[in-house]
ZAGU-393934 format. One record per residue (C-alpha): residue number from 1; residue in one letter; z, x, y. Coordinates in nm, 4 decimals. Last residue first. Example, Ala and Ser with C-alpha at 12.3 -4.5 7.8 and 13.67 -1.06 7.14 Angstrom:
REM ZAGU-393934
{resi:2; resn:S; up:0.7140; east:1.3670; north:-0.1060} .
{resi:1; resn:A; up:0.7800; east:1.2300; north:-0.4500} .
This chain:
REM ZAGU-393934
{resi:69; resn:X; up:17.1484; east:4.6825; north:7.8353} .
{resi:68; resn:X; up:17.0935; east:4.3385; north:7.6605} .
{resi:67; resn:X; up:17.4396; east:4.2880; north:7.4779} .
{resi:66; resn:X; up:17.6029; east:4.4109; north:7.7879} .
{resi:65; resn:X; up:17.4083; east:4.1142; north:7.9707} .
{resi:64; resn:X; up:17.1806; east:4.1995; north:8.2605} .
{resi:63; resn:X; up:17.3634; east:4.0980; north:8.5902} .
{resi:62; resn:X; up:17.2739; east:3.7634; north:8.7536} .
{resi:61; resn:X; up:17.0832; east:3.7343; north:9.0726} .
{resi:60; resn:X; up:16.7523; east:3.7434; north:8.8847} .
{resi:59; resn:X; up:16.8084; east:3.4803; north:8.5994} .
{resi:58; resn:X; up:16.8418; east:3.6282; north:8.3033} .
{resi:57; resn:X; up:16.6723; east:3.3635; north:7.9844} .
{resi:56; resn:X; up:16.5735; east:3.1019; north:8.2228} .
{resi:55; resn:X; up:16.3550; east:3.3227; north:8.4838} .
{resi:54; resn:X; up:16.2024; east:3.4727; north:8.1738} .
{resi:53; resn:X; up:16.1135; east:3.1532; north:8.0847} .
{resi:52; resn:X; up:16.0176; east:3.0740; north:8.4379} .
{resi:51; resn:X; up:15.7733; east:3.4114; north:8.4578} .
{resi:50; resn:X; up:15.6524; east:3.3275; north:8.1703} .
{resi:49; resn:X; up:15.5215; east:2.9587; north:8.2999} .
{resi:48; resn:X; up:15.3765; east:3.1533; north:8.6015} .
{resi:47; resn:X; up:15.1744; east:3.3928; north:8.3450} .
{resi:46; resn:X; up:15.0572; east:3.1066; north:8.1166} .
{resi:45; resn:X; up:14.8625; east:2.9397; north:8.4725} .
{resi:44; resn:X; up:14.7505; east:3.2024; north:8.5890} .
{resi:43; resn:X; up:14.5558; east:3.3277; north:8.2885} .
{resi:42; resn:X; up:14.4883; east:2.9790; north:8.2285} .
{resi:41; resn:X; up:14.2871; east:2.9803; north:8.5428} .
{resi:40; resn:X; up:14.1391; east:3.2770; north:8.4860} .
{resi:39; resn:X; up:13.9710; east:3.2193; north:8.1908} .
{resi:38; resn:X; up:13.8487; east:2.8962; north:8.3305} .
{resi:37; resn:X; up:13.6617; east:3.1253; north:8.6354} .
{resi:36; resn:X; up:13.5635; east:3.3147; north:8.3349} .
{resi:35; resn:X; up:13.4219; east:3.0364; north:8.1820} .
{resi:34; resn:X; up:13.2478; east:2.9377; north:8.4922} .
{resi:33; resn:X; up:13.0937; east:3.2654; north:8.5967} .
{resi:32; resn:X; up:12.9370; east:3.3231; north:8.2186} .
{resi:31; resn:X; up:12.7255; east:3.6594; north:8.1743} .
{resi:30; resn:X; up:12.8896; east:3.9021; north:8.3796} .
{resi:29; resn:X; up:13.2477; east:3.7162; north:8.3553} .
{resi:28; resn:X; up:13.2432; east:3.6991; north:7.9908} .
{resi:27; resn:X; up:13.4390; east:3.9911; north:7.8500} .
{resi:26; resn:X; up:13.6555; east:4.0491; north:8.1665} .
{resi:25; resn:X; up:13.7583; east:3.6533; north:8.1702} .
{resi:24; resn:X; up:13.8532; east:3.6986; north:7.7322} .
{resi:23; resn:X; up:14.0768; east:4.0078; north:7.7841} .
{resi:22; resn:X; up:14.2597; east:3.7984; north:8.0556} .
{resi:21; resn:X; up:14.2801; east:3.4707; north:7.8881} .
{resi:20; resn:X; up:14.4218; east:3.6992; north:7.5932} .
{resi:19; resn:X; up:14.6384; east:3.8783; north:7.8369} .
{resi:18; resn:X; up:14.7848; east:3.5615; north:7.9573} .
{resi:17; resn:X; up:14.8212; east:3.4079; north:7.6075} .
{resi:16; resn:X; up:15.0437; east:3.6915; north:7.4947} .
{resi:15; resn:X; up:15.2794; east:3.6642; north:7.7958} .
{resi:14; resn:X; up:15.2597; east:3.2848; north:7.7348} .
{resi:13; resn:X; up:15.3801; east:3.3386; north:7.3648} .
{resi:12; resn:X; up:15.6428; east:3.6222; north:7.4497} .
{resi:11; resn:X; up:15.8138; east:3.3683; north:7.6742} .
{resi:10; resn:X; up:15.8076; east:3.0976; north:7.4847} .
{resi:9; resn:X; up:15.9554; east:3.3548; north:7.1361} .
{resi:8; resn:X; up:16.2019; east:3.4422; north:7.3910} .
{resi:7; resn:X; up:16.2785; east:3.0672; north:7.5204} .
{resi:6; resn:X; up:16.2989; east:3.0059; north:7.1724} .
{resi:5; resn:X; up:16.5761; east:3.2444; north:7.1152} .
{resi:4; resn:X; up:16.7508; east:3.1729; north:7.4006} .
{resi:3; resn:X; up:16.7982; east:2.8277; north:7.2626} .
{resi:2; resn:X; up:16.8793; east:2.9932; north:6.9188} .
{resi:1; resn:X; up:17.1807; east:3.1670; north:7.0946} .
């Protein structure tokens, strides 16, 4: 159980660092093209590395726990 909960609390921080990254691209990308283009980057970047925590904690071909439903 605490393994899952750290892949959680993994999973909620990369989710919250994409839509930082992604709050930060839209506020620069008028004014500064290659900070946004970094912006975006680690947008990408946090949102694939969610997707394999959430990957980890129910994989796709697996049914969602009863404890989850």
């Amino acid at each position: 159980m605490q393994n899952r909960n750290k892949l959680i609390n993994s999973l909620v921080g990369n989710l919250s660092n994409a839509v930082i990254h992604a709050i930060l691209e839209k506020a620069v990308s008028e004014t500064e093209k290659e900070i946004a283009v970094r912006y975006n980057k680690e947008l990408k970047t946090s949102f694939d590395v969610a997707k394999r925590y959430r990957e980890k904690i129910n994989p796709k071909l697996s049914p969602l726990l009863e404890k989850d439903a």
